[in-house]
C-alpha positions as CSV (number, residue, x, y, z in Angstrom):
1,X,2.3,13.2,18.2
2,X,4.8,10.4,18.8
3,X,2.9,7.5,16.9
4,X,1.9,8.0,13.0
5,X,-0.2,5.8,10.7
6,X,0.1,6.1,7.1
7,X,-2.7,4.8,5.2
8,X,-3.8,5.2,0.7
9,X,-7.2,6.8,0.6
10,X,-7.8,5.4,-3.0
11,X,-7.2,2.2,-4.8
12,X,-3.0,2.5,-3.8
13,X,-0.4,4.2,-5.8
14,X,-0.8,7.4,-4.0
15,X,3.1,8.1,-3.1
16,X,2.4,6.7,0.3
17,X,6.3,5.4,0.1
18,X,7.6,9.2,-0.9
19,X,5.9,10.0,2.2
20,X,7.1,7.2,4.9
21,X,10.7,8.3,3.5
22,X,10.2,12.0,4.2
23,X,8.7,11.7,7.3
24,X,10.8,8.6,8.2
25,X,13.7,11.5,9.5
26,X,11.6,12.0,12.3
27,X,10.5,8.6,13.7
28,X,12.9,5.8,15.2
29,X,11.0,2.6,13.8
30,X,9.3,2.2,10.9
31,X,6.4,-0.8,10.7
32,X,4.8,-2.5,7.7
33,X,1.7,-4.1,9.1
34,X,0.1,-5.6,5.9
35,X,0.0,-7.0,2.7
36,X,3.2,-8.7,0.7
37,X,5.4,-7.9,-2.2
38,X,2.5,-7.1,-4.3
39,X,2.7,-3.9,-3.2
40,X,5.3,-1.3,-4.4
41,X,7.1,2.1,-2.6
42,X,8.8,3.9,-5.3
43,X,11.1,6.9,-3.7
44,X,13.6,9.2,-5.2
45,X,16.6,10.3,-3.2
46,X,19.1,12.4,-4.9
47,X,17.8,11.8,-8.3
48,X,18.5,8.1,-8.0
49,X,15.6,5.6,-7.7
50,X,14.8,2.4,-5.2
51,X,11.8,0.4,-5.0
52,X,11.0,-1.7,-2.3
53,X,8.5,-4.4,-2.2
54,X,8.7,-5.8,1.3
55,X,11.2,-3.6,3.4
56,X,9.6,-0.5,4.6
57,X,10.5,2.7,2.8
58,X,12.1,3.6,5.9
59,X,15.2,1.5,5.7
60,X,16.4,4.6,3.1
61,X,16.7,7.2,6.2
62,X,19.0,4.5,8.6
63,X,15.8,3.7,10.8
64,X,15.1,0.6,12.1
65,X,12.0,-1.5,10.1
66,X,9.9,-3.9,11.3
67,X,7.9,-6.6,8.8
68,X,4.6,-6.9,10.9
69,X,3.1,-9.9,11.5
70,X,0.1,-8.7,9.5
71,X,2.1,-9.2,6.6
72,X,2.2,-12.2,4.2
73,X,6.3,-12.8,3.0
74,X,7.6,-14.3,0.1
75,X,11.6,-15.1,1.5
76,X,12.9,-15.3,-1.5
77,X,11.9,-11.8,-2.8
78,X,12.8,-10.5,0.8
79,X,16.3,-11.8,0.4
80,X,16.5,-10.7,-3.4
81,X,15.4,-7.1,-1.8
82,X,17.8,-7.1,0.7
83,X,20.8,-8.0,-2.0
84,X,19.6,-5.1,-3.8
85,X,19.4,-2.4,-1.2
86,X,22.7,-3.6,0.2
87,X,24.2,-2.9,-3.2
88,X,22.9,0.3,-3.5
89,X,25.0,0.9,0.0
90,X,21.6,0.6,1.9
91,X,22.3,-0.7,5.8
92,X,19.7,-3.9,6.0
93,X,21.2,-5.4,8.6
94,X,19.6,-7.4,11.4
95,X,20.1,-4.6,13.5
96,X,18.2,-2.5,11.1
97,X,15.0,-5.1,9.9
98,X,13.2,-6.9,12.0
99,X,10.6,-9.6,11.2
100,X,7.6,-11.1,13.2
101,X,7.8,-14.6,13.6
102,X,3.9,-14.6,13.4
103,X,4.3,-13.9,10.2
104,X,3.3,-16.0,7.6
105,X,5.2,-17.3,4.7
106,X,4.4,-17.0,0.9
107,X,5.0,-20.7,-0.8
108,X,5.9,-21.9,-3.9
109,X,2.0,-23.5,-3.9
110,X,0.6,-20.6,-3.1
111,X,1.5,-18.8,-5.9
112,X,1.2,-22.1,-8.0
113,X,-2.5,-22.1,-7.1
114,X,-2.6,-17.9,-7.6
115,X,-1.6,-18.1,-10.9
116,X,-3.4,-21.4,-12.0
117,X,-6.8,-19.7,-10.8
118,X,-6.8,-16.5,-12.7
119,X,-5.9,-18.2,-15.7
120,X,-9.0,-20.3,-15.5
121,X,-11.1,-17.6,-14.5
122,X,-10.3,-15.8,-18.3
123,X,-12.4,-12.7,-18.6
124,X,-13.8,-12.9,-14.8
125,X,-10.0,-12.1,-13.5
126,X,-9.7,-10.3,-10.5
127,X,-6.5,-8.6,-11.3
128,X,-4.3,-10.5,-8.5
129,X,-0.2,-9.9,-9.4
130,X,0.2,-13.9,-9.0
131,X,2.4,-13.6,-5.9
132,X,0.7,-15.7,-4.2
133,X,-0.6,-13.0,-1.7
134,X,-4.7,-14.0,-1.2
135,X,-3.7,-18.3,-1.5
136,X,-1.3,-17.5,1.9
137,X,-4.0,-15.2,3.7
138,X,-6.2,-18.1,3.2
139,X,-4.1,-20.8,5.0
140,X,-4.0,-18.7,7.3
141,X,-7.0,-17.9,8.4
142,X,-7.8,-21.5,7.8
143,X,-5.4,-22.3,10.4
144,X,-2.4,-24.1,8.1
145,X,-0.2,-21.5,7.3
146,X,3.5,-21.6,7.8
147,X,4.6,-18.8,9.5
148,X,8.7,-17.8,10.2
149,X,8.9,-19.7,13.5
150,X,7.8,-22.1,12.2
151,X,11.3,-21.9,9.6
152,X,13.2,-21.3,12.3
153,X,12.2,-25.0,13.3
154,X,12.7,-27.4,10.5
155,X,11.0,-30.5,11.9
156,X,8.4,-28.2,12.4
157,X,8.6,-26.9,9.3
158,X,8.7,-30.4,7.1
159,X,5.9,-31.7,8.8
160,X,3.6,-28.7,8.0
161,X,4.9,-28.5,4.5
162,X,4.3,-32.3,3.8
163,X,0.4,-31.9,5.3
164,X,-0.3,-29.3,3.4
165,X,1.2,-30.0,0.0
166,X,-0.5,-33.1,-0.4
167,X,-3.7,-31.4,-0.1
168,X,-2.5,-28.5,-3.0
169,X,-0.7,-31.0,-5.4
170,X,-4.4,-32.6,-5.1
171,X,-5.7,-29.5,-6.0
172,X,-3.2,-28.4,-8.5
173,X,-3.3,-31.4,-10.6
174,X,-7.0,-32.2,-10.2
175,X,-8.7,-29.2,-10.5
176,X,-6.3,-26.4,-11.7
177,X,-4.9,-28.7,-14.3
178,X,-1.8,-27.5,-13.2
179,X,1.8,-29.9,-12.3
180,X,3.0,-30.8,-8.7
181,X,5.2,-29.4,-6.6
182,X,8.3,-31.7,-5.3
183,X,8.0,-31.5,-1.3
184,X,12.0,-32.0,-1.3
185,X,13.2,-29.0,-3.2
186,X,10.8,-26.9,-1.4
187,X,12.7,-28.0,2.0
188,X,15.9,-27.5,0.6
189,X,15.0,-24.1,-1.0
190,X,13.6,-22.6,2.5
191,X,16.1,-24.3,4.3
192,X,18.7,-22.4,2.6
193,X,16.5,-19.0,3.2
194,X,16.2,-19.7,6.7
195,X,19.7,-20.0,7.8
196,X,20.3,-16.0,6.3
197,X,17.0,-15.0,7.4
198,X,17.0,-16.6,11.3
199,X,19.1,-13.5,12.8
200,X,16.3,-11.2,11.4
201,X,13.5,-13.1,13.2
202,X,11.7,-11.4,16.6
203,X,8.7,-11.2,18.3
204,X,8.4,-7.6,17.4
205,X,5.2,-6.8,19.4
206,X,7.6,-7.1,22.5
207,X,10.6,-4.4,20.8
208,X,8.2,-2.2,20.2
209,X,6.0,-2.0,22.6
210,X,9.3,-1.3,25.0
211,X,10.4,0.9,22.4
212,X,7.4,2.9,22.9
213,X,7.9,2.4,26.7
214,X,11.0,4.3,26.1
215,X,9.8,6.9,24.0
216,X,10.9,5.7,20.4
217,X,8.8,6.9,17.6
218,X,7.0,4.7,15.3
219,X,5.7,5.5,12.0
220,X,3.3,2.4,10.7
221,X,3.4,1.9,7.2
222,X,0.1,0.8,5.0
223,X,0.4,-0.8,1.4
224,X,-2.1,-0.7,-0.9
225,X,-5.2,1.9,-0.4
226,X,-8.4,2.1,1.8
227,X,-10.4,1.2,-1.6
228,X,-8.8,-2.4,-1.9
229,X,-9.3,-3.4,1.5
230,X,-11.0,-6.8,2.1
231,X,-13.5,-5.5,4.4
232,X,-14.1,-2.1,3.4
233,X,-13.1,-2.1,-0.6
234,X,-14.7,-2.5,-3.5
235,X,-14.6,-6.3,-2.9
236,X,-14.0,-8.6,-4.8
237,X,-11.9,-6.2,-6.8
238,X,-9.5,-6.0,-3.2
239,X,-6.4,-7.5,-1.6
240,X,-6.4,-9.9,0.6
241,X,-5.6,-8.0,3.7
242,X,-7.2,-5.0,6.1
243,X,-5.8,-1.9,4.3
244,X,-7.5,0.6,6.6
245,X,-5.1,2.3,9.8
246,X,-6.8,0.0,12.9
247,X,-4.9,-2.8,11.3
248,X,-1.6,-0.8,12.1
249,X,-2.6,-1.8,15.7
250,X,-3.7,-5.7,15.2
251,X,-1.0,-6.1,12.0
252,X,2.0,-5.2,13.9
253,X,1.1,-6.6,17.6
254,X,-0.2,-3.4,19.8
255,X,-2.6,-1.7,21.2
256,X,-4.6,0.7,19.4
257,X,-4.0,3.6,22.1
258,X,-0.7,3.8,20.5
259,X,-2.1,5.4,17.1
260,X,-2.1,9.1,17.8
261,X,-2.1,10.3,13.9
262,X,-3.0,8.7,10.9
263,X,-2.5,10.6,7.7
264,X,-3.8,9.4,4.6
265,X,-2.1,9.9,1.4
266,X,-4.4,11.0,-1.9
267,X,-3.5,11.7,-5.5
268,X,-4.6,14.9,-6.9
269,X,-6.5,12.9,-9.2
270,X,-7.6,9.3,-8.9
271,X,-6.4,6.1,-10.0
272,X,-6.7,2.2,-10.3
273,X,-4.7,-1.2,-11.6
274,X,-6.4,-3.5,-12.5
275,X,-10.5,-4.6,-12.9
276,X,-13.4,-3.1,-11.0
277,X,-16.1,-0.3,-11.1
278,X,-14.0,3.3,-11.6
279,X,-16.6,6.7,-11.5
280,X,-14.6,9.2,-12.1
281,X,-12.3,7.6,-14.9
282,X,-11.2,9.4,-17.7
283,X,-11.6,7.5,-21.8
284,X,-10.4,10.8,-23.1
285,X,-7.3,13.0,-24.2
286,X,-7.0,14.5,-20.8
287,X,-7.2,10.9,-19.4
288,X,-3.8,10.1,-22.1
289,X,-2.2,12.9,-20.8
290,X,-2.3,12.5,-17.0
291,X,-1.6,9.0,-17.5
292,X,1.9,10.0,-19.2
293,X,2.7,13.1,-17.2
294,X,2.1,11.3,-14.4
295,X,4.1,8.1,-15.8
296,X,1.1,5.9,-14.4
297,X,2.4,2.5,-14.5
298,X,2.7,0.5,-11.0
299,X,5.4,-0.3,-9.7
300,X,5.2,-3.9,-8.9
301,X,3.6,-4.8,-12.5
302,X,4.5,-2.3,-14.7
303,X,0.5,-1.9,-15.8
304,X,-0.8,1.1,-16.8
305,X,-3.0,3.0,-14.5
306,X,-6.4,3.6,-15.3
307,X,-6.8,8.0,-14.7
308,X,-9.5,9.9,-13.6
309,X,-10.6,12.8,-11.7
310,X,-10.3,13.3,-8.2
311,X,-13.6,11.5,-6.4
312,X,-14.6,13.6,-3.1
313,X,-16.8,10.5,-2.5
314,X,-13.8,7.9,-1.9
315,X,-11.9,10.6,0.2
316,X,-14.9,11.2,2.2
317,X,-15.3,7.4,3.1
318,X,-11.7,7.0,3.5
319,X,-11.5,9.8,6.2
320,X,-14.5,8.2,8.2
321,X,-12.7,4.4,7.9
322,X,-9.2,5.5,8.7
323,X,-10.4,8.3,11.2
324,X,-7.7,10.6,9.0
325,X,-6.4,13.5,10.7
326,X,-4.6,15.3,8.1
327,X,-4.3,14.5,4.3
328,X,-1.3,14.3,2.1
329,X,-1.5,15.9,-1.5
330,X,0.5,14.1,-3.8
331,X,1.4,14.3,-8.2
332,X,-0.3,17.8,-7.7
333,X,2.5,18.8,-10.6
334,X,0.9,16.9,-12.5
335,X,-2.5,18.6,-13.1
336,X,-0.7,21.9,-14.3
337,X,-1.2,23.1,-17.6
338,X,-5.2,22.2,-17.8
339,X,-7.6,24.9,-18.3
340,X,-9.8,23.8,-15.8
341,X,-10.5,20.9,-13.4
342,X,-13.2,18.6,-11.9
343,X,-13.7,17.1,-8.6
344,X,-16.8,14.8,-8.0
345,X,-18.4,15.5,-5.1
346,X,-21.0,12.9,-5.5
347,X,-22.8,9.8,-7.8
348,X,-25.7,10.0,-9.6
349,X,-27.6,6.9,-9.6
350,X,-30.6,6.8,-11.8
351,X,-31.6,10.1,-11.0
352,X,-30.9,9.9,-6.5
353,X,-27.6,12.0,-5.5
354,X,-25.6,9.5,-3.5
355,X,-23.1,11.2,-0.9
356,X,-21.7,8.1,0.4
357,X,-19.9,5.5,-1.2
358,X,-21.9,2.5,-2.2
359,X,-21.7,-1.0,-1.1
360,X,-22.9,-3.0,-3.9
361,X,-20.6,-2.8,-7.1
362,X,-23.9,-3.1,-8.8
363,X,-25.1,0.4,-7.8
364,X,-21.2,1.6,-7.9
365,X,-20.5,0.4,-11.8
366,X,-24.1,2.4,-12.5
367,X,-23.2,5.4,-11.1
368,X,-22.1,8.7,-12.8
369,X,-20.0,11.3,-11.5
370,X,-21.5,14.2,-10.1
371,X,-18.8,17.2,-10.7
372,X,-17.8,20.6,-9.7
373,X,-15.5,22.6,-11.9
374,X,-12.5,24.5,-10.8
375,X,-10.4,26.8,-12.8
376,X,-6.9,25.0,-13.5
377,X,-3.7,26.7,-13.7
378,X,-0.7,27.0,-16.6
379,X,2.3,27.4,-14.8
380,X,4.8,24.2,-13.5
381,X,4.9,24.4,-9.9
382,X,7.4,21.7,-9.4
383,X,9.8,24.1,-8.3
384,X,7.6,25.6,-5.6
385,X,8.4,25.3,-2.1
386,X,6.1,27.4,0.0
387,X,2.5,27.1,-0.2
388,X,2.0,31.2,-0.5
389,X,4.1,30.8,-3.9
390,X,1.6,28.6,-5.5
391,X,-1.2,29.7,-8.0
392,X,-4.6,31.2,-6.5
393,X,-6.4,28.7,-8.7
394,X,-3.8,25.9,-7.0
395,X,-4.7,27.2,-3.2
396,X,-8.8,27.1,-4.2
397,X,-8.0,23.8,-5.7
398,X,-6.5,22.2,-2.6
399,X,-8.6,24.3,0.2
400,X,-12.2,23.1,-1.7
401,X,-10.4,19.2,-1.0
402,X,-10.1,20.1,2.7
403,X,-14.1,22.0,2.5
404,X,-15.1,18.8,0.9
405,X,-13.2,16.1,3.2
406,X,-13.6,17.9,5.8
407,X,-9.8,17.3,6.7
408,X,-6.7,19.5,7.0
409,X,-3.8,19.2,4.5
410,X,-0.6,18.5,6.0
411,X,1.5,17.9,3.2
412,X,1.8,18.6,-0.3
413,X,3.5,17.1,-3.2
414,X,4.6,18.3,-6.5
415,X,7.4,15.4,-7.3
416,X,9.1,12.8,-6.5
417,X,11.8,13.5,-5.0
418,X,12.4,14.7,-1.1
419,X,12.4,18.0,-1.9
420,X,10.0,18.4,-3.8
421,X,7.3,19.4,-0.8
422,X,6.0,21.3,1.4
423,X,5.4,20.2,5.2
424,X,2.5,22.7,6.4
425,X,2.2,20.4,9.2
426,X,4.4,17.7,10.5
427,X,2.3,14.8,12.4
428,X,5.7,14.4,14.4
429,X,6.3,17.6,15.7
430,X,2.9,18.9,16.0
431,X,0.8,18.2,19.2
């Protein structure tokens, strides 16, 4: 397979950027297609930590990224990130990252207005990370975003800005109760930005479709998880984007033909930031202590992860959105030492069995998990490398996921760092 989507089956946080740095060895480009910097790609290379927000995990092996023009940028973050990785003796130069000029810009009103919001909203918050993410998505689908070439044109640029910021101080002071913004310092602010970030700018869709062309290799990188997109999620509990692997095609500008794999990434157990309806979560002791072995805090807001056991039903509905042709087991280290396991392989509601995943967030916060028990296993299996070595009770854990899903595991993780895996299958050099 030469073209590789990698998509979250959950609610994110499922080590998707772990996975896009192992596998990024063997691909040439590396998109993002979606989402903005509220999204975080923790990896671990030679016990030492990066995190990257905007810049796909990629950038780690020497590849050459692309920011899609799916995605929604903050340039100040993307320049903060690129300060950072550069110190850390990471190669994030224009001949390395490459950004859509379709791509739209995060603005100082935007996350103005996302902050101001969930404020006033008090116990009906939606969980947003205030970045300004869903206020940018809608400008532009209401047609008055500001997008990078747009940056690269400042008379363009100032006339935009000075349209639309009249409209959100109006809103800002009027209705969010919330102060101005200054249309000056804003110009000043992203005129600065624009001068670094202009060599970085392309119309990617044509580099990589010739790349392509050429034979290149492009693994297309999803934030977030299937279960928080706006379409298909658990909405209004969702970002603000199409989270799902057909975006890969429309989010980084080509055709779907392209896609010839698309692995989805799953936890060995299940969990969510933020609000919203959660079957399968844990209030317990066992809860606690997969929570902390698993040091469940996200990596964009430092929250703490709500923890529960692994839900069959999600996985099922993610394979069937996605069209998932392998899985990736990740955190599986992190289950050892309990006497026994549960997967829910469907919901009660009010006495029906429900196989698929509901719809309505009415029926979904009133149903109860439905669960199978598995034997668990005592030993630490972090050091395992071959999936022969690993418990019998791990093997019948992982081969009743692929019975259930209905979908081979490729990959399997038991920590965080790159070589703490085992490749049963790689998408890459497997036809």
């Amino acid at each position: 397979m030469a073209n590789i989507v990698i998509v979250g089956t959950q609610w994110g946080d499922e080590g998707k950027g772990k996975i896009v740095d192992l596998l990024a060895e063997h691909a040439d480009y590396v998109v993002r297609f979606q989402g903005g910097n509220n999204a975080g790609h923790t990896m671990v290379v030679a016990g030492e930590q990066f995190i990257s927000h905007l810049v796909p995990s990629g950038i780690l092996q020497g590849k050459t990224c692309f920011i899609g023009n799916g995605m929604v940028v903050d340039p100040e973050v993307l320049l903060e990130e690129i300060d950072y990785l550069q110190k850390k003796g990471i190669a994030v130069g224009p001949n390395k990252l490459r950004i859509s000029e379709r791509a739209h810009l995060i603005m100082p009103y935007h996350k103005a207005i996302d902050l101001a919001r969930e404020q006033m909203k008090g116990a009906q918050k939606i969980g947003t990370t205030g970045r300004g993410i869903g206020p940018c998505y809608e400008d532009k689908v209401a047609r008055r975003g500001l997008r990078f070439i747009d940056l690269l044109d400042q008379d363009e640029f100032q006339e935009k800005l000075k349209v639309n910021l009249e409209e959100k101080n109006f809103y800002l002071q009027n209705f969010l109760q919330s102060k101005p913004l200054d249309p000056m310092e804003i110009i000043q602010q992203y005129q600065k930005m624009a001068e670094r970030l202009a060599p970085y700018v392309d119309n990617i869709s044509v580099t990589l479709y010739d790349g392509i062309r050429t034979g290149r290799r492009v693994m297309f990188e999803g934030a977030q998880g299937t279960h928080l997109d706006i379409d298909h999620g658990t909405y209004p509990f969702v970002t603000s984007s199409n989270t799902v692997s057909g975006n890969a095609a429309c989010g980084a500008g080509i055709g779907p033909k392209e896609l010839n794999g698309i692995l989805g990434i799953v936890k060995a157990y299940t969990t969510r930031v933020g609000s919203g309806p959660f079957v399968t979560e844990l209030f317990d002791e066992i809860g606690d202590r997969i929570q902390k072995k698993g040091a469940e805090f996200g990596a964009t807001t430092g929250r703490k992860r709500r923890c529960g056991w692994l839900d069959v039903v999600m996985l099922r509905n993610a394979s069937r959105l996605n069209g998932l042709t392998g899985l990736v087991i990740t955190k599986l280290d992190v289950l050892g030492g309990l006497e026994t396991l549960k997967i829910c392989t469907g919901y009660d509601y009010n006495g029906t069995r429900l196989s698929d995943f509901p719809n309505s967030l009415k029926v979904l916060a009133a149903c109860k998990p439905i669960y199978e028990t598995l034997p668990g296993w005592s030993e630490d299996i972090s050091g395992i490398r071959s999936y022969k070595d690993l418990p019998e009770s791990t093997r019948a854990y992982l081969q009743r996921i692929e019975v259930l899903t209905e979908t081979p595991i490729d990959i399997i993780s038991v920590g965080p760092g790159r070589d703490e895996t085992m490749i049963l299958k790689n998408p890459f050099t497997t036809k």
